[in-house]
C-alpha positions as CSV (number, residue, x, y, z in Angstrom):
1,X,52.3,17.1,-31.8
2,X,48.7,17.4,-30.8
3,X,47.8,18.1,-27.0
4,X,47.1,15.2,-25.6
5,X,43.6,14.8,-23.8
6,X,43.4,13.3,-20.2
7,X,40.0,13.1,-18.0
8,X,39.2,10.1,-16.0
9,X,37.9,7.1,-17.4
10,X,37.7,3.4,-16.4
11,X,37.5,0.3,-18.9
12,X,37.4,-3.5,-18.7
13,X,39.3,-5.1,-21.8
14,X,40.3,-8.3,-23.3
15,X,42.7,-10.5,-24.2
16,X,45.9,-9.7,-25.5
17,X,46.8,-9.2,-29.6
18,X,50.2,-9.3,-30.1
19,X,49.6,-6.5,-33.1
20,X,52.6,-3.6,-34.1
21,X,55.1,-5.9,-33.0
22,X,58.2,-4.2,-31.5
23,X,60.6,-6.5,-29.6
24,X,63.4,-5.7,-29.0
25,X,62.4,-2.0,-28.9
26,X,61.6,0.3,-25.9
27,X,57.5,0.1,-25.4
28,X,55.4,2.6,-26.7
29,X,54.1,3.3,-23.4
30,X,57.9,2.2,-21.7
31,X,58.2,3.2,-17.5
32,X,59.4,6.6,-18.5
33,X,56.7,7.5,-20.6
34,X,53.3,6.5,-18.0
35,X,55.4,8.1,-15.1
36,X,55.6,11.2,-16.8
37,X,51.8,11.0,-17.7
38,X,50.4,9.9,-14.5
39,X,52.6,12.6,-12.9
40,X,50.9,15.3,-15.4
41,X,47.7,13.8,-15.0
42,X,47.9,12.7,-11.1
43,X,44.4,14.8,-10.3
44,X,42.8,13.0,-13.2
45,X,43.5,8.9,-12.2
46,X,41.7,7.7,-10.0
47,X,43.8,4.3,-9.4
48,X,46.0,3.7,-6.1
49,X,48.6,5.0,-6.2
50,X,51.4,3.2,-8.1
51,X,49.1,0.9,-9.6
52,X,49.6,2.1,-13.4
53,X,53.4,2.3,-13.4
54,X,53.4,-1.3,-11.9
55,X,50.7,-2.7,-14.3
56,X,52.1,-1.4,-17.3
57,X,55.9,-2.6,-15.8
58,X,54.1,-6.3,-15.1
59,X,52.4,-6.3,-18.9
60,X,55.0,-5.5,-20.6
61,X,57.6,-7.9,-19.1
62,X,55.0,-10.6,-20.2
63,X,54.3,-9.3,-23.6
64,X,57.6,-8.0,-24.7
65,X,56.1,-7.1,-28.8
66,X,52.7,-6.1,-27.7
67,X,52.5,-2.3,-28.2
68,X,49.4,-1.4,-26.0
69,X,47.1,-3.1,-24.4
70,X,43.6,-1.5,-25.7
71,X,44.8,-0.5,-29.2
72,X,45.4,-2.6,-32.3
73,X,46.7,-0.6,-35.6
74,X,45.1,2.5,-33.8
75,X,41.7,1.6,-32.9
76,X,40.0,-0.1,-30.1
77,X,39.9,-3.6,-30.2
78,X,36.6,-5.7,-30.7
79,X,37.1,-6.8,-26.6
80,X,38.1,-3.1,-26.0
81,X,34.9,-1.6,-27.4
82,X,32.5,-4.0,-25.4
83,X,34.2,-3.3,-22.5
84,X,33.8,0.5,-22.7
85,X,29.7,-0.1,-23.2
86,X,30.2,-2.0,-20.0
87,X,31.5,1.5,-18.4
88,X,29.3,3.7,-20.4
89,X,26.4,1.3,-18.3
90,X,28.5,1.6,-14.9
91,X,26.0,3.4,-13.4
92,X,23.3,0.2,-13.4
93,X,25.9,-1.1,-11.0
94,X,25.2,2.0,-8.7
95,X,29.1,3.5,-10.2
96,X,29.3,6.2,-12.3
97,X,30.7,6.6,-16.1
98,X,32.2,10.0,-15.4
99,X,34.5,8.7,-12.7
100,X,35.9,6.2,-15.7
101,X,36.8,8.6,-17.9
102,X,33.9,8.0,-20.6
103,X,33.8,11.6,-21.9
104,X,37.5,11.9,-22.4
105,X,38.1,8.2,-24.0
106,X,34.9,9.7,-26.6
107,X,36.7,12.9,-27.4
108,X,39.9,10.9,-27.9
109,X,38.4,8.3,-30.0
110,X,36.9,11.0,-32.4
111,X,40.2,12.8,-32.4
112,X,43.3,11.6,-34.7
113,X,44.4,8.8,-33.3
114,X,47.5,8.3,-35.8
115,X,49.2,10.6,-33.2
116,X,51.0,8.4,-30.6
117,X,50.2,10.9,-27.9
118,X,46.8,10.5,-28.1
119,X,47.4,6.8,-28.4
120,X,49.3,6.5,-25.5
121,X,46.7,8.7,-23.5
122,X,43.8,6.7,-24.5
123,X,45.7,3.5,-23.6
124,X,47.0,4.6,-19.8
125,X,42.9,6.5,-19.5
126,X,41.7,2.7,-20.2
127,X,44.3,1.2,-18.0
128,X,43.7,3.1,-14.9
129,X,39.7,3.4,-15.7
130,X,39.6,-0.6,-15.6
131,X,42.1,-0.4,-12.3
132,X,39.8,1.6,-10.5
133,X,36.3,-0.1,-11.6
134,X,38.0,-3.3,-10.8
135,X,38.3,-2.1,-7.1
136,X,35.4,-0.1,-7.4
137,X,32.5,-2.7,-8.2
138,X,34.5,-4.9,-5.6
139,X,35.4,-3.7,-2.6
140,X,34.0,0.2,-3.0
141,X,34.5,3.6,-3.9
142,X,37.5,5.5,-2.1
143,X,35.5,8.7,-2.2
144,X,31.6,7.2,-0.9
145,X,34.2,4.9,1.8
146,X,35.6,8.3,3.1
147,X,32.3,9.7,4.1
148,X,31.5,6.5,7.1
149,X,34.9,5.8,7.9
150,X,33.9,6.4,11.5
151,X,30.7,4.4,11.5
152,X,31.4,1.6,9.5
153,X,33.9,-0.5,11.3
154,X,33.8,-4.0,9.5
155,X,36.9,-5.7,8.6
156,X,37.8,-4.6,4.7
157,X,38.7,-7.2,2.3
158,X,42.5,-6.8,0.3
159,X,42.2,-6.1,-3.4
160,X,45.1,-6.4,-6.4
161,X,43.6,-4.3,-8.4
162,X,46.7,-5.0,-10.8
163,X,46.3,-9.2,-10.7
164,X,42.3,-8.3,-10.9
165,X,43.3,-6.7,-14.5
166,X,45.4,-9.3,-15.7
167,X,42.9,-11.9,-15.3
168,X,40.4,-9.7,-17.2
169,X,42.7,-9.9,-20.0
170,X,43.2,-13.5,-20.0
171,X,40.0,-14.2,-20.3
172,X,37.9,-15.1,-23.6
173,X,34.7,-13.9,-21.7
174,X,35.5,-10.3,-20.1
175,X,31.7,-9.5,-18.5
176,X,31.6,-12.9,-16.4
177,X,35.6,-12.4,-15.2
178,X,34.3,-8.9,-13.9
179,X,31.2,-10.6,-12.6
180,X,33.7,-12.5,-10.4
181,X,34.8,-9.5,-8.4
182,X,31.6,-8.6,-7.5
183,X,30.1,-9.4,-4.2
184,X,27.8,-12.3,-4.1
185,X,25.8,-11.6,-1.4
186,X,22.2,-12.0,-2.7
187,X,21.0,-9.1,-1.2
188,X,23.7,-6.7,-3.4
189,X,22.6,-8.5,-6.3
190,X,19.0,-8.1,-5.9
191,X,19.6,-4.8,-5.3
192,X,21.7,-4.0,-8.4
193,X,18.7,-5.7,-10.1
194,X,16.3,-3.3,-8.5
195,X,18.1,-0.3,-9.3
196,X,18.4,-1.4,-13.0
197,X,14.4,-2.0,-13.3
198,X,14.1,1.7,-11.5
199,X,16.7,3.3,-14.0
200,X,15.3,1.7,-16.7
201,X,11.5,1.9,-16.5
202,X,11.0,5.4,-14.2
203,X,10.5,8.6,-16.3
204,X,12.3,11.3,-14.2
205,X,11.0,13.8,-15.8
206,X,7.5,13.0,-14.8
207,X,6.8,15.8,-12.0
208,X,6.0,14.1,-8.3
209,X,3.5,15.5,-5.9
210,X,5.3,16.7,-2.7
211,X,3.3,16.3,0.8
212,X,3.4,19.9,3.1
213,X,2.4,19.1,6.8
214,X,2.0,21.8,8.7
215,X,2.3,19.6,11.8
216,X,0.2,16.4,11.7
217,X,-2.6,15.1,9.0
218,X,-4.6,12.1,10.2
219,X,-8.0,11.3,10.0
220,X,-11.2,13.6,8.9
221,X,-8.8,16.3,8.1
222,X,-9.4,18.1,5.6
223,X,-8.0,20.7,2.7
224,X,-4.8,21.2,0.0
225,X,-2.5,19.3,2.0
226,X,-4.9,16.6,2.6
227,X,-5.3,16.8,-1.1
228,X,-1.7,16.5,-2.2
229,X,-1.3,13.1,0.5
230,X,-4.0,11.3,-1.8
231,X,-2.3,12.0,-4.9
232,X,0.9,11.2,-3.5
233,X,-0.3,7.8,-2.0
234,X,-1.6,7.1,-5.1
235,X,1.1,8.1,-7.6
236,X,3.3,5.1,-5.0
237,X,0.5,2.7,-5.6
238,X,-0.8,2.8,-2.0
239,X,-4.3,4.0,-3.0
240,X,-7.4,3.8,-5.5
241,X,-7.1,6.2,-8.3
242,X,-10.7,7.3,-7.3
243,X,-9.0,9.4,-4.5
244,X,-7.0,12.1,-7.0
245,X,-8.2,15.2,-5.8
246,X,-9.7,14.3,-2.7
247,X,-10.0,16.9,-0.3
248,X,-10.6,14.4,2.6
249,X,-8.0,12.2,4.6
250,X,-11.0,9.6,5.3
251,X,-10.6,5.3,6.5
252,X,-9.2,4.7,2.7
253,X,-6.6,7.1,3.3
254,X,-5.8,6.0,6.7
255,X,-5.4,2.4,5.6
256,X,-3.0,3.9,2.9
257,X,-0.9,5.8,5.3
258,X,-0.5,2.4,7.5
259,X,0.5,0.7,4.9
260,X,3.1,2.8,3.4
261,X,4.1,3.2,7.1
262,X,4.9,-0.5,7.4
263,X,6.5,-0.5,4.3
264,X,9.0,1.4,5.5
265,X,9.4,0.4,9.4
266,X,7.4,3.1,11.0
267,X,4.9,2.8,12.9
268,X,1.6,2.4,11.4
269,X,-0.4,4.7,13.2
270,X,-2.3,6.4,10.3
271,X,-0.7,9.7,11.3
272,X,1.3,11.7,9.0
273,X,4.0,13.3,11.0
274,X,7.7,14.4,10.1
275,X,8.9,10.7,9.7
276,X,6.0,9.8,7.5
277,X,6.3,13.1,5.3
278,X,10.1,12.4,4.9
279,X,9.4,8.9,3.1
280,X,6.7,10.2,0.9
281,X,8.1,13.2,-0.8
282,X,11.4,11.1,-1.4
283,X,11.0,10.9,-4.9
284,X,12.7,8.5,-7.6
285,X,15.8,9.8,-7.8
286,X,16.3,10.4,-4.0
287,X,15.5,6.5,-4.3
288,X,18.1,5.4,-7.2
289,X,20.9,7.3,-5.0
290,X,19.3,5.2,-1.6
291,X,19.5,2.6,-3.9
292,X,23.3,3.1,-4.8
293,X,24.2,3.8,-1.3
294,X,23.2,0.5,-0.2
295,X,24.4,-1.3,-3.1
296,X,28.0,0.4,-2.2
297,X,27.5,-0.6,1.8
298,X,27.5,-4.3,0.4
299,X,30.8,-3.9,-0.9
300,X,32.3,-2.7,2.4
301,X,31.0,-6.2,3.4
302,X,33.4,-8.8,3.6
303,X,33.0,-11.3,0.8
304,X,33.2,-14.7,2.4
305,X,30.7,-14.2,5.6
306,X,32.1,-17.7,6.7
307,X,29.7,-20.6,7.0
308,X,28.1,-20.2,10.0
309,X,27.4,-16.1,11.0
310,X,24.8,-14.0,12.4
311,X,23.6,-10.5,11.4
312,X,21.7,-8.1,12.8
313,X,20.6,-5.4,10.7
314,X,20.1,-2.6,12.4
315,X,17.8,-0.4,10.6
316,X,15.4,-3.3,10.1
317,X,15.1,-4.4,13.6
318,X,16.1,-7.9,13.0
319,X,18.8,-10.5,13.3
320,X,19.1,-13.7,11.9
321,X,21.5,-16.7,11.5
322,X,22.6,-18.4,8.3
323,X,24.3,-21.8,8.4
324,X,25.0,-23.1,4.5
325,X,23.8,-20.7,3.0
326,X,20.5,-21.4,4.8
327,X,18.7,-19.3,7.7
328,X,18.3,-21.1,11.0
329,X,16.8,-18.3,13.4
330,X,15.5,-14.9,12.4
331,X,14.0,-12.8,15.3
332,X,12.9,-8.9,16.1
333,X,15.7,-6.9,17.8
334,X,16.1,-3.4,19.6
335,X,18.7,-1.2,18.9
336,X,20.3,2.1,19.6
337,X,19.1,5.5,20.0
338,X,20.2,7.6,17.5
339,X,22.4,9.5,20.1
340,X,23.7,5.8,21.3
341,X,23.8,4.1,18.1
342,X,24.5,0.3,17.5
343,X,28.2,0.8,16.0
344,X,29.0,-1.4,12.6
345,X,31.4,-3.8,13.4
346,X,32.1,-7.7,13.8
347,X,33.2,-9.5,16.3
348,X,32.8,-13.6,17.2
349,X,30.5,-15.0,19.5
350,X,32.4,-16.9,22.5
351,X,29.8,-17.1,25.6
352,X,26.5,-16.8,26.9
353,X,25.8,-15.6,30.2
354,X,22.6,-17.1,32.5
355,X,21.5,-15.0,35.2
356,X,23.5,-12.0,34.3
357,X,24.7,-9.1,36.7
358,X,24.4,-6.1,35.0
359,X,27.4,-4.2,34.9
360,X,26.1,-0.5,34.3
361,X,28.9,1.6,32.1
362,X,29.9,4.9,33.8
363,X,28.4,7.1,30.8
364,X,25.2,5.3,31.8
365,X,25.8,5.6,35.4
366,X,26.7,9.5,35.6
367,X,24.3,10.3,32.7
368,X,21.3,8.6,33.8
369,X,21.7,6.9,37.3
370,X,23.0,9.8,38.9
371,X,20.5,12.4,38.7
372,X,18.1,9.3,40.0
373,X,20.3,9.6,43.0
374,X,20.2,12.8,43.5
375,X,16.1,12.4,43.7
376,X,15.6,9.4,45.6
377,X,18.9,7.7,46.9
378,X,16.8,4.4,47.9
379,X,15.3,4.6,44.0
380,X,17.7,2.2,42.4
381,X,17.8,-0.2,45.7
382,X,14.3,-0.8,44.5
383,X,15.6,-2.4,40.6
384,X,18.4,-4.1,42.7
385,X,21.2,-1.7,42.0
386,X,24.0,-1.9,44.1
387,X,26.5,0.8,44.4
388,X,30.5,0.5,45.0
389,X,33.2,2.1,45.7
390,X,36.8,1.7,44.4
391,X,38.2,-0.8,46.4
392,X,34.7,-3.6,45.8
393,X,32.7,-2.4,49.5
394,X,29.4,-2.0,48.8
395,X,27.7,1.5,50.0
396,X,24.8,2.7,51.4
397,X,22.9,4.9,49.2
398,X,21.4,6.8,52.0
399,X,24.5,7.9,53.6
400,X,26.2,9.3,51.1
401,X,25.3,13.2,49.8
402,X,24.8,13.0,45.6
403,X,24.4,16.5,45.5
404,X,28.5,16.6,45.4
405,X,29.2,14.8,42.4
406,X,28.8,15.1,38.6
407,X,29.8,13.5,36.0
408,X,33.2,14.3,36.2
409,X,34.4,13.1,39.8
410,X,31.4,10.3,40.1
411,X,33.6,7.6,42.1
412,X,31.2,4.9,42.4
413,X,30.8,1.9,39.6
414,X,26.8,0.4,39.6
415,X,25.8,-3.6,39.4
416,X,22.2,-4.9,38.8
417,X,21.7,-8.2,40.8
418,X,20.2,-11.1,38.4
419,X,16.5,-11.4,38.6
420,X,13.0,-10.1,36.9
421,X,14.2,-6.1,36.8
422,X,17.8,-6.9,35.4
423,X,18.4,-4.7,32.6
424,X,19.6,-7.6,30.4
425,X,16.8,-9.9,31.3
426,X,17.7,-13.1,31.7
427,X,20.9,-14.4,29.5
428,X,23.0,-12.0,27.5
429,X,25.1,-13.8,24.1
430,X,28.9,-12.1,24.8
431,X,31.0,-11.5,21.5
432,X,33.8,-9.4,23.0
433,X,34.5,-6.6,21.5
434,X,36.0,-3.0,22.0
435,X,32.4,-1.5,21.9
436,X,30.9,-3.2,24.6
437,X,28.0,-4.2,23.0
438,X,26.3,-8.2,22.6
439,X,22.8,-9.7,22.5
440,X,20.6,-9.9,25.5
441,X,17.5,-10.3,26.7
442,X,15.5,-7.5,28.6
443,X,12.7,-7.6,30.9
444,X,10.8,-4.8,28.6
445,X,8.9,-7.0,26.4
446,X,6.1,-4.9,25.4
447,X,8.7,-3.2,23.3
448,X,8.8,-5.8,20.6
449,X,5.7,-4.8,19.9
450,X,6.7,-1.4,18.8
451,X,7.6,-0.8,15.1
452,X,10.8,1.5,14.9
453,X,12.6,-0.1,18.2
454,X,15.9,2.2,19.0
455,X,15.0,1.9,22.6
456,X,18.5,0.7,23.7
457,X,22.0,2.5,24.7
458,X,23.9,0.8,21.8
459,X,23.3,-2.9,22.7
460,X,21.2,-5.1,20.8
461,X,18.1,-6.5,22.7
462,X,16.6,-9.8,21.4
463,X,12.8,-11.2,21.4
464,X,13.6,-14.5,21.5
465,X,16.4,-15.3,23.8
466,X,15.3,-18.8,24.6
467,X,15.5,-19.7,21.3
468,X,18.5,-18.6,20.3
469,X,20.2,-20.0,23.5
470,X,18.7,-23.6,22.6
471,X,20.4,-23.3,18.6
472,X,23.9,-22.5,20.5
473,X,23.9,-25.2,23.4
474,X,22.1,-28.3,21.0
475,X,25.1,-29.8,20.3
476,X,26.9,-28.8,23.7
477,X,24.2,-31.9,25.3
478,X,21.6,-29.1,26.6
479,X,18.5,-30.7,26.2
480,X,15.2,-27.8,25.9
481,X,14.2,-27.7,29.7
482,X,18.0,-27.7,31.4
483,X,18.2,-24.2,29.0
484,X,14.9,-22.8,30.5
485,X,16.4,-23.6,33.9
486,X,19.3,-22.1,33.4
487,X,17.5,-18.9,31.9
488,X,15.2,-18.6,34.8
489,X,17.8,-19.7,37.4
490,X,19.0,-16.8,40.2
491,X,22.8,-17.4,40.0
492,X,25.3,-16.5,37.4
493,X,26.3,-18.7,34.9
494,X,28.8,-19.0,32.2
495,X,28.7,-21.1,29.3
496,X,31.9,-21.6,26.9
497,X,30.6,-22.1,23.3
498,X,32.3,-24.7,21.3
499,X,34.8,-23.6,18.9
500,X,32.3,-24.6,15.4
501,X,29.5,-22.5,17.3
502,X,31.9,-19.3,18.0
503,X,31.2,-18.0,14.5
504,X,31.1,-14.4,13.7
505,X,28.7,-11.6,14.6
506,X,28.0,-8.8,12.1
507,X,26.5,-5.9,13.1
508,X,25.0,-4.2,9.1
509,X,23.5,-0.5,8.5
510,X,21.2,-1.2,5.3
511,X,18.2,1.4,4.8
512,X,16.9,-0.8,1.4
513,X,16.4,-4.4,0.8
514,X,14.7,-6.6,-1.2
515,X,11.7,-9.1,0.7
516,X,12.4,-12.9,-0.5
517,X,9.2,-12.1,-2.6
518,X,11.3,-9.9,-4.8
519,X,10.2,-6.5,-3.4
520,X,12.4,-3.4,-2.8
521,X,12.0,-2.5,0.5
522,X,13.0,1.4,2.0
523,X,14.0,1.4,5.4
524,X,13.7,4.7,7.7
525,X,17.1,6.0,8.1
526,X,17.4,6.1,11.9
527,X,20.6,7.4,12.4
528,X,20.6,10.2,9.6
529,X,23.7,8.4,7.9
530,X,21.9,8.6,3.9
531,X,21.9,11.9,3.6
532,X,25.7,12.4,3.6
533,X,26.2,9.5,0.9
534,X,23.0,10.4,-1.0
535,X,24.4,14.3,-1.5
536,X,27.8,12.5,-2.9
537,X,25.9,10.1,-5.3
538,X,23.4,13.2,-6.7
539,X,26.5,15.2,-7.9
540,X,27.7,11.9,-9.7
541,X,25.2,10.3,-11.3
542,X,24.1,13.7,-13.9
543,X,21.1,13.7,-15.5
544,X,18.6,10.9,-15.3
């Protein structure tokens, strides 16, 4: 017998022909025979584990004279052959045709296919192929899902990949039962949409001017490097063709540079600096694997949001709440520093605070307080930080020597009184969580006036806390001005939400989008998590 071939390859199918009838005979492909080929070919499949053998078990029990499930008299069936097109096009779903097997299915299907090894390899390639792209386009990549494990914390949805198939089977229309699994977030989809534009109509081939520094370029400079930032602004449709060659960064090129700047949440200062050279020389493949990255960060998502949520996405310095599919309140935010990122998680909103007391965490306390101490021990009496001890007595700052603790034995905890200085401003929105991180105002307004806003220690800062306190209390019978007084009262206050209004909070990491105007939008990646994904997706998606 002929060797039989076995790569890994991925395929949707269709429904069932009862063709090369054998009941009452052992299956061509029977439990004995896809053990001992998955075994051989463990390395290869790309399925969870088990989830062959207990398909094949399941199919056969209900289709005791069918002999495979993608061949009829030896050749693909009609259903069989549309869905490997569908996988040979994988990749305008940001997947990729060589993780479903697509070269070895081609090698088998040109081979002789009389021989029922080759038969049964085909069959059990197309079985686990359409296994894995099931749970692939639905709920993520195994492999991309590895590489954030510890950043992306959101809940994961369950997926059969074994019912998934079985429906696909049943069905007279194979493409829209696959269409199913797919998320239906809008943004995923408008992003599979952009990446298929970008595949299809980019020649990437077509050499792309690369911008060299040096340190800064900004206005009336002059020379080579200045030369290659025209052509590059113009070859992204930033600038007048009338600049090619141009030797001088003048007010045309300026106005450029803004406004490729606020295209991609920087700040639009008309200086090219390292943040502003990254996102120019990123070129169009660096954006088809941005592209895919994001488009894969949407199947981590759950599928069902709920009905009532709020997001903020962090590397677009926003939040906003959808109730009904409908936005209610979209408003800028501050995030993390990159070395205190805003974690990925969800968690549901249950109070809001008036007045707050600030609470300041011991990593804050030892790493930044501390050495403030150790200056001026009457410094943070000034913002109204009062310093304890273990057992609650409050201490005297100027009594006490800091030079004798670091942050290892530091025995003190810190609280902010309520009031103008308060870290938090004036209300904070508590989802509790094991991060220790929710909404809240801050008394550093100007802030929100800034661009790229990681200005915070993990927590998410809000512009508009007023409002967003007035959309949680409406139907709790706070009218507008007993909010305001509340928000600018001196003591403490806690508000219980009502149970419809506790709905979750989603913290998202997205670096592309696409504006409600239908434009693909690249977002700075502020805490350097692309790269990692992007150098995953280049190995797999070949030759463009």
């Amino acid at each position: 017998m002929k060797k039989t071939i076995l790569f890994c390859v991925l395929a949707l199918t269709s429904p069932i022909v009862l063709a090369n009838s054998n009941v009452g005979q052992e299956p061509v492909l029977s439990q004995s025979v896809v053990k001992s080929l998955t075994q051989q070919n463990k390395a290869q499949l790309r399925a969870n584990k088990g989830n062959v053998e207990q398909f094949y078990q399941s199919f056969y029990a209900a289709h005791p004279g069918v002999s495979f499930v993608w061949l009829d008299q030896g050749k693909m069936t009609p259903r069989a052959e549309k869905a490997l097109e569908m996988l040979r096009a994988s990749h305008h779903k940001g997947l990729f045709p060589a993780r479903y097997h697509v070269a070895a299915i081609d090698a088998l299907l040109a081979s002789d296919l009389t021989d029922v090894n080759n038969q049964q390899t085909l069959d059990l390639l197309m079985t686990d192929a359409m296994l894995s792209y099931l749970r692939d386009i639905s709920v993520g990549q195994p492999e991309l899902i590895a590489i954030e494990t510890k950043n992306w914390l959101l809940p994961r949805d369950p997926f059969d990949a074994v019912a998934a198939l079985k429906l696909v089977l049943a069905s007279d229309d194979m493409a829209s039962e696959v269409a199913l699994f797919e998320p239906n977030h809008t943004q995923y989809q408008q992003l599979v949409k952009s990446l298929g534009q970008l595949l299809d109509n980019t020649d990437f081939s077509a050499p792309e001017t690369q911008v060299k520094v040096g340190g800064k370029l900004s206005l009336n400079d002059s020379g080579a490097n200045v030369v290659a930032l025209n052509n590059r602004l113009i070859e992204l449709g930033f600038l007048a063709e009338n600049h090619h060659d141009q030797k001088t960064f003048d007010a045309k090129t300026k106005a450029a540079v803004q406004a490729f700047q606020r295209a991609h949440l920087l700040e639009p200062d008309g200086v090219v600096g390292r943040r502003t050279q990254l996102e120019l020389n990123k070129t169009n493949r660096d954006r088809v694997t941005q592209l895919m990255t994001n488009i894969e960060r949407w199947r981590w998502m759950p599928k069902d949001l709920g009905q009532h949520y709020l997001v903020v996405d962090i590397p677009s310095f926003e939040y906003y709440v959808v109730k009904d599919g409908q936005e209610t309140v979209r408003a800028k935010t501050i995030v993390g520093k990159a070395q205190r990122s805003t974690p990925v998680f969800m968690a549901p909103m249950n109070h809001i605070v008036f007045a707050p007391y600030w609470h300041v965490p011991r990593s804050m306390a030892v790493k930044d307080q501390l050495p403030k101490l150790k200056q001026d021990p009457e410094r943070l009496a000034r913002s109204k930080i009062r310093i304890y001890d273990k057992a609650g007595n409050e201490i005297d700052p100027t009594m006490v020597d800091w030079s004798q603790y670091n942050t290892s034995n530091f025995p003190y905890q810190l609280r902010q009184d309520p009031g103008n200085y308060n870290a938090l401003g004036k209300v904070k929105f508590m989802f509790p969580n094991k991060h220790a991180i929710y909404l809240h105002d801050t008394p550093q307004k100007s802030l929100f006036g800034k661009t790229e806003r990681t200005f915070s220690s993990g927590c998410i800062r809000i512009e508009n806390p007023v409002e967003l306190a007035e959309y949680f209390l409406k139907d709790q019978d706070w009218k507008v001005d007993q909010v305001k007084k509340a928000y600018d009262g001196d003591k403490e206050r806690t508000v219980r939400l009502k149970e419809d209004m506790r709905f979750p909070v989603y913290t998202i990491y997205m670096t592309a989008a696409v504006t409600p105007d239908g434009q693909t939008v690249y977002r700075s990646d502020i805490y350097d998590r692309d790269p990692a994904m992007q150098k995953a997706i280049d190995k797999l998606i070949g030759n463009l």
